[in-house]
N, C-alpha and C positions, 0 to 999 in steps of 0.2 A: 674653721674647725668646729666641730659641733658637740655637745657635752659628753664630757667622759673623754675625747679623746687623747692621748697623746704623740707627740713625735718623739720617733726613733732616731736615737741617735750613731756616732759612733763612736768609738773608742782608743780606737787608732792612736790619734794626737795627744789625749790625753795617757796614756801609756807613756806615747815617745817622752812628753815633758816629764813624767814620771821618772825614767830610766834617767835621764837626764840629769835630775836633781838629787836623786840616789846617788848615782859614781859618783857627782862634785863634791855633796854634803858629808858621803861613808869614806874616802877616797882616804887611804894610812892603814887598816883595821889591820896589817900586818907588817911583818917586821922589813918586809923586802918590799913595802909598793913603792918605795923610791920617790923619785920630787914625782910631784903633780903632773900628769901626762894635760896633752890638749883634748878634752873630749870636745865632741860637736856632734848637732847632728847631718845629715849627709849634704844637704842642702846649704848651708852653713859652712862649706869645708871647700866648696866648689870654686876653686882660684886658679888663675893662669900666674903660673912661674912656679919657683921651686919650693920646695918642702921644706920647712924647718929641720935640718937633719941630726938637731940637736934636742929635739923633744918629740918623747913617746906623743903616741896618738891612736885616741879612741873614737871610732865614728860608728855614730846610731843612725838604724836605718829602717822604719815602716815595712814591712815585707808582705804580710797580710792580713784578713780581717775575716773571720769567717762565723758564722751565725747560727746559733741552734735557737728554732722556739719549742718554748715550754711552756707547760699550763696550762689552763682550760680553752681550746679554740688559738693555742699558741700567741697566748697574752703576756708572755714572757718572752727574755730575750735572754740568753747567754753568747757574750761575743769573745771569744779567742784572737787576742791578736800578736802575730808573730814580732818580734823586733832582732833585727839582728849587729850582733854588736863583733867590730872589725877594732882587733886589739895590732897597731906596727908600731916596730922600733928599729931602729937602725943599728943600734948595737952589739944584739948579738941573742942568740938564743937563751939561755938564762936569763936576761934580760925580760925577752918575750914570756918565759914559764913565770915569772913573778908578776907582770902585767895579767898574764890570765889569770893567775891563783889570787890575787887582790881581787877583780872583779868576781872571779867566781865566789867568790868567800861572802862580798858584799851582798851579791843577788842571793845566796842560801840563808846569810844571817837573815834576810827581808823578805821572807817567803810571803809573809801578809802585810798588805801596804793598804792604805786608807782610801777608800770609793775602790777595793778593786777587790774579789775572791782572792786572789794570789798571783807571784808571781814564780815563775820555775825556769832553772834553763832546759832546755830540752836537745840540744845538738853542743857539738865541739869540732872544729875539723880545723889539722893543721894547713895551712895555704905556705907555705915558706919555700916547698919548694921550685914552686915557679919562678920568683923573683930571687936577684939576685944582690946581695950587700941589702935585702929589706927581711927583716922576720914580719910573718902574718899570723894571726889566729882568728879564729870567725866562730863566736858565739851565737846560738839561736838561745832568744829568751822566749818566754810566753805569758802574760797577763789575761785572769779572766776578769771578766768584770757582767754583773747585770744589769739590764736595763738601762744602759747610759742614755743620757739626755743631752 
């Protein structure tokens, strides 16, 4: 590498461990978020045999990464990266509404998180009805951050 230069990095991972450490360390801020769900991230969750059908579950997931430059001769970086977060419980729909509203509450209260612009969620879509005796929710979050290394 030659002087002045530097590498680009990405942000991606650093995000996921983010999100990660947020839900475990925020996880209570309301009156309904119930015992501690199993968060993980996607890779992390990936097992042969059955589901603990006794504990909620939150899986984080990388979705994408997408890159603006800025500055003079695009000497800057702004990276966007999508994470998407899959709230199930077996129990019942109420159940499900207080699993998203905990999370959702946690990711508003921490709009600004250290080494990152911010974090925001940006989607909600219920999935429940496709499965059956399972409630789904699928949160899209979004982290910026500059110039990661």
């Amino acid at each position: 590498m030659g002087w002045g230069e530097t590498i680009m990095g990405t942000a991606m991972y650093d995000a996921l461990d983010d999100m990660l450490s947020l839900l475990k360390t925020k996880w209570g801020t309301t009156d309904k978020a119930g015992t501690f769900p199993e968060i993980k991230i996607i890779w992390d969750r990936k097992v042969v045999g059955l589901a603990n059908y006794t504990q909620d579950t939150i899986l984080l997931t990388p979705k994408r990464e997408n890159v603006e430059y800025f500055g003079l001769y695009g000497s800057d970086f702004m990276h966007h990266v999508d994470i998407q977060i899959e709230c199930w419980t077996y129990m019942s729909q109420d159940r499900l509404n207080d699993l998203v509203k905990e999370v959702t509450k946690i990711i508003k209260d921490n709009i600004r998180r250290t080494n990152f612009v911010d974090l925001m969620i940006t989607g909600s879509l219920s999935q429940s009805d496709t499965y059956r005796n399972i409630w789904k929710h699928v949160l899209q979050a979004k982290y910026r951050k500059v110039n990661p290394s």
